[in-house]
C-alpha positions in Angstrom: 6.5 -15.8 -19.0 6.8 -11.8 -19.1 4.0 -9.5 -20.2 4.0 -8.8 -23.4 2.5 -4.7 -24.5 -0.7 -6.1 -25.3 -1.2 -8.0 -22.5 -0.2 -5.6 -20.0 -3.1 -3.5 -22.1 -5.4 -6.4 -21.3 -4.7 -6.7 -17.3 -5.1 -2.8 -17.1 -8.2 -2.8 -18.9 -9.5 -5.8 -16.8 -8.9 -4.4 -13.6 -10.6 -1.0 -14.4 -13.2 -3.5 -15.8 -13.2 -5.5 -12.4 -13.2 -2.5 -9.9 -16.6 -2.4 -8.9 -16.5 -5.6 -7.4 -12.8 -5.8 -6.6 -13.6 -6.1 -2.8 -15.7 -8.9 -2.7 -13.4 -10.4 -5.4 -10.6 -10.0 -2.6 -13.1 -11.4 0.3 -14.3 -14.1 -1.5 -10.6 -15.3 -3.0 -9.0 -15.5 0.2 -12.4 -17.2 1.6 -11.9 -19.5 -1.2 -8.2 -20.1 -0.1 -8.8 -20.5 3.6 -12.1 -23.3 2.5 -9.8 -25.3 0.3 -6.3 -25.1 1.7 -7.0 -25.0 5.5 -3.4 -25.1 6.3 -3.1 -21.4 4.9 -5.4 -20.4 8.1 -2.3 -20.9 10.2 -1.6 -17.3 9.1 -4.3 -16.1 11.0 -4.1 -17.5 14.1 -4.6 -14.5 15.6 -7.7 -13.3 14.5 -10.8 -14.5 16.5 -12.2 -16.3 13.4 -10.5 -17.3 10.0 -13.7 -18.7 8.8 -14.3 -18.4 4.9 -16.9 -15.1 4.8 -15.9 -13.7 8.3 -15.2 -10.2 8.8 -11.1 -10.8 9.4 -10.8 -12.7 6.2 -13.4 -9.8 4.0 -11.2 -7.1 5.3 -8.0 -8.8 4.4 -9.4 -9.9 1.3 -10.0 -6.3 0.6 -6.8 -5.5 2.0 -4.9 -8.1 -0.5 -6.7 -6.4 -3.5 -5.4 -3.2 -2.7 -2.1 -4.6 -3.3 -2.9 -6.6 -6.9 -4.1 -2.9 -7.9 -0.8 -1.0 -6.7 0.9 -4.0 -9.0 -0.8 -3.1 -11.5 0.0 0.2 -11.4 3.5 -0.9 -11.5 3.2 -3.4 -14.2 6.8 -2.5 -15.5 8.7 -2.8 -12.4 6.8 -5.5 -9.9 10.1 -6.3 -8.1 11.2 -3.0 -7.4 7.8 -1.3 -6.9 6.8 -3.9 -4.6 10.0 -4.5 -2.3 8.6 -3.3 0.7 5.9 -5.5 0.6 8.3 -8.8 -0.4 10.3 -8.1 2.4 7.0 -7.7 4.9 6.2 -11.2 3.6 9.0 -12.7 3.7 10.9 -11.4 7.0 8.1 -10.8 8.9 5.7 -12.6 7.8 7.5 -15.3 7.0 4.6 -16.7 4.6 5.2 -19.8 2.5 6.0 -18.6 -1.0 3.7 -21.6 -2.4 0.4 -19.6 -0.9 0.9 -17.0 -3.4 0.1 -19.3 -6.5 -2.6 -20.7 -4.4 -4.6 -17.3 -3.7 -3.4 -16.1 -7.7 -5.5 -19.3 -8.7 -8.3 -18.6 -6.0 -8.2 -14.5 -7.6 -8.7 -16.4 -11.0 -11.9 -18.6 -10.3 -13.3 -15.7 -8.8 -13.0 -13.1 -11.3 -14.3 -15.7 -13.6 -17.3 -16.1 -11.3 -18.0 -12.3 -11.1 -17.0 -11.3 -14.9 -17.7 -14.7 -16.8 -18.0 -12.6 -20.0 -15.2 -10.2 -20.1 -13.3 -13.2 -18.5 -12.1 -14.3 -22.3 -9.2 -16.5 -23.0 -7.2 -13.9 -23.6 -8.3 -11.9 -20.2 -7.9 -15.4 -18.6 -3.9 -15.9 -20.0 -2.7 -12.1 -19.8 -4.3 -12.0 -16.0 -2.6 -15.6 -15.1 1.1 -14.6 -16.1 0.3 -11.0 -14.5 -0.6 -12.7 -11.1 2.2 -15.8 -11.4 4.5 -12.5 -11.9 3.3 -10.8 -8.9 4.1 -13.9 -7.0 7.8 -14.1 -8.2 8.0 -10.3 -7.3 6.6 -11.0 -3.8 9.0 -13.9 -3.3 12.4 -12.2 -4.5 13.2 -11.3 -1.2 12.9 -14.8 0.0 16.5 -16.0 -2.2 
C-alpha cells in the first residue's frame, strides 16, 4: 500500500494543484463528515454549533488541511514527522481511529468536486493510499 516515486510525484503535484481552494476543501470535508456520520460531532461537543458549514467546523476544516499539507511535506517519513500530532489524537483526544478513513473519503469526494478534471484515476489512486497512509501514521500511537 506504500507510495511508490511516481505517486508521491502525483500527490505533491496535486496539492500544489489544489491550494487555492484547500480551505474550503478542508471546510466542506469535515462539513461533509459531520452531515453523514453524525456520531463524529460528539468531538465537538464543545463548540456552540457543529453544524455542517458553521464557522467551528470551516475553521477546523481549515485547520485539518494544514495538517494533510505538513504530511505532504513529509511524504517519506508520515510516522515520525507526524508523532506529535498521533499522540494529540490519540492521548488527548482520544478520537476513534475509524474517523480518519471516514474524513480521508470525505477529502476525496471533495477534491473531486472542486478539481473534477485534474482528479484523474491516477490523481484519484496516488491521493487515496497517500490519505489511508496518513491515517495509519495518525493512529501508530494508538497500539
Amino acid at each position: 500500500m506504500s507510495l511508490n516515486t511516481k505517486q508521491k510525484v502525483i500527490v505533491r503535484d496535486f496539492f500544489k494543484v489544489i491550494s487555492s481552494r484547500s480551505e474550503d476543501i478542508g471546510a466542506d470535508s469535515l462539513s461533509r463528515l459531520v452531515a453523514v456520520y453524525p456520531q463524529t460531532k460528539s468531538y465537538f461537543a464543545h463548540w456552540k454549533t457543529s453544524e455542517p458549514g458553521s464557522a467551528p467546523v470551516r475553521k477546523h476544516g481549515i485547520t485539518i488541511m494544514g495538517g494533510v499539507y505538513d504530511a505532504v511535506s513529509k511524504l517519506d517519513d508520515l510516522k515520525g514527522g507526524l508523532l506529535s500530532l498521533s499522540e494529540l489524537h490519540a492521548f488527548m483526544l482520544r478520537v476513534d481511529p475509524v474517523n480518519f478513513k471516514l474524513l480521508a473519503h470525505c477529502m476525496l469526494v471533495c477534491m473531486s468536486i472542486y478539481f473534477p478534471d485534474e482528479f484523474t484515476p491516477q490523481v484519484h489512486v496516488a491521493v487515496d493510499k497517500f490519505l489511508a497512509q496518513l491515517a495509519l501514521a495518525l493512529v501508530d500511537k494508538y497500539r
